[in-house]
C-alpha positions in Angstrom: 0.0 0.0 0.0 1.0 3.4 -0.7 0.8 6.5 1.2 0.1 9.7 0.0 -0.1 13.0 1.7 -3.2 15.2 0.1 -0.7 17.8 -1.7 1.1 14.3 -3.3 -2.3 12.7 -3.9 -3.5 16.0 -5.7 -0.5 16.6 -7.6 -1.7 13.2 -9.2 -3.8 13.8 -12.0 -4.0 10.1 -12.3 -5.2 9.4 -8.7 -8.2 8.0 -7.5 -8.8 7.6 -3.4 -11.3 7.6 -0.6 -11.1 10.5 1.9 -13.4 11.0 5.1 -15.7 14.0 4.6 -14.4 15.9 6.9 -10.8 15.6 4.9 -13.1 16.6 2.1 -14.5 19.5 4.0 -10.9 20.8 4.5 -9.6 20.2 1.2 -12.1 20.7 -1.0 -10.1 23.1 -3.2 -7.4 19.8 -4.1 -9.9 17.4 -5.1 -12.9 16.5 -7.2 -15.2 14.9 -5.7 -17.3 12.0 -6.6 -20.5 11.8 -7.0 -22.2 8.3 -6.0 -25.2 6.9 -8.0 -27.8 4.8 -5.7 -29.9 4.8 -9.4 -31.8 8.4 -8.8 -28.5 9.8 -10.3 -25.4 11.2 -8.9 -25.0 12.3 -5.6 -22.2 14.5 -4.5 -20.6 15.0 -1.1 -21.9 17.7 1.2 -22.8 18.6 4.2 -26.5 18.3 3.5 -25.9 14.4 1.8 -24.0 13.5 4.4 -26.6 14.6 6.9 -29.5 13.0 5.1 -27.8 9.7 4.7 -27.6 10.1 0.5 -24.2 10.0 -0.1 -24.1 6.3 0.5 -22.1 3.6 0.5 -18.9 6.5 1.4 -21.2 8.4 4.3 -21.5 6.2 7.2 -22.2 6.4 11.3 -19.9 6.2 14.0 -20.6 4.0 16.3 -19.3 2.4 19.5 -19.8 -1.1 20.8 -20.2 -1.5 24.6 -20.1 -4.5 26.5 -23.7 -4.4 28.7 -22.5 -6.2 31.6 -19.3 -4.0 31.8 -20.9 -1.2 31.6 -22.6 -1.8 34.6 -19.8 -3.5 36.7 -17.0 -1.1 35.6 -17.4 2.2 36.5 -14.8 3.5 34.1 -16.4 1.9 31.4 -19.7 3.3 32.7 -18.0 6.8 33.0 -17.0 7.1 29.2 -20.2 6.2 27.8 -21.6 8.9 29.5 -18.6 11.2 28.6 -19.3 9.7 24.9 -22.9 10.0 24.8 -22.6 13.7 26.4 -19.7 15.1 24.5 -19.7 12.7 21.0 -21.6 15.7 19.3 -19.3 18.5 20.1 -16.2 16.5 19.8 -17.1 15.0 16.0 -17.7 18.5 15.0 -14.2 19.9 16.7 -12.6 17.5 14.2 -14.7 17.8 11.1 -17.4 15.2 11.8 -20.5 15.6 10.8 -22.9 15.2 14.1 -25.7 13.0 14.2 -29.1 15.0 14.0 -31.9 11.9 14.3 
């Protein structure tokens, strides 16, 4: 596998590769992005299609995976899910994320 940095990758006219959106979001003057037909034609990346769930398969949730049982016989493990579930929407955003909204 090769690396790339985004300057390298866009210096590429040849190039083809899968950023997160919030890469996207930050770059957007490098690349051209894709747009993804589902069959109701192309869909391009946005804040808006990323949102709505349209910019599928490349658009996707973030999700964590708790163990139930730990969660309530481990306070530490009991003290980031709360941290998670009271901070995840702030955080994403700090970092580009796009939050959950449902």
């Amino acid at each position: 596998m090769i690396t790339l940095s985004c300057g390298e990758f866009s210096a590429n006219p040849n190039a083809l590769g899968c950023f997160g959106y919030a890469d996207y979001e930050t770059n957007q003057n490098q690349f051209q992005p894709l747009g993804i037909d589902n069959g109701k034609g192309p869909v391009l990346p946005s804040l808006k299609t990323v949102e709505k769930a349209e910019y599928q398969p490349l658009s996707r949730p973030l999700l964590i995976y708790i163990n139930a049982k730990s969660a309530q016989t481990k306070p530490q493990v009991k003290a980031f899910v709360d941290f998670y579930l009271k901070n995840a929407s702030t955080i994403v955003q700090s970092v580009g994320y796009v939050a959950f909204t449902g």
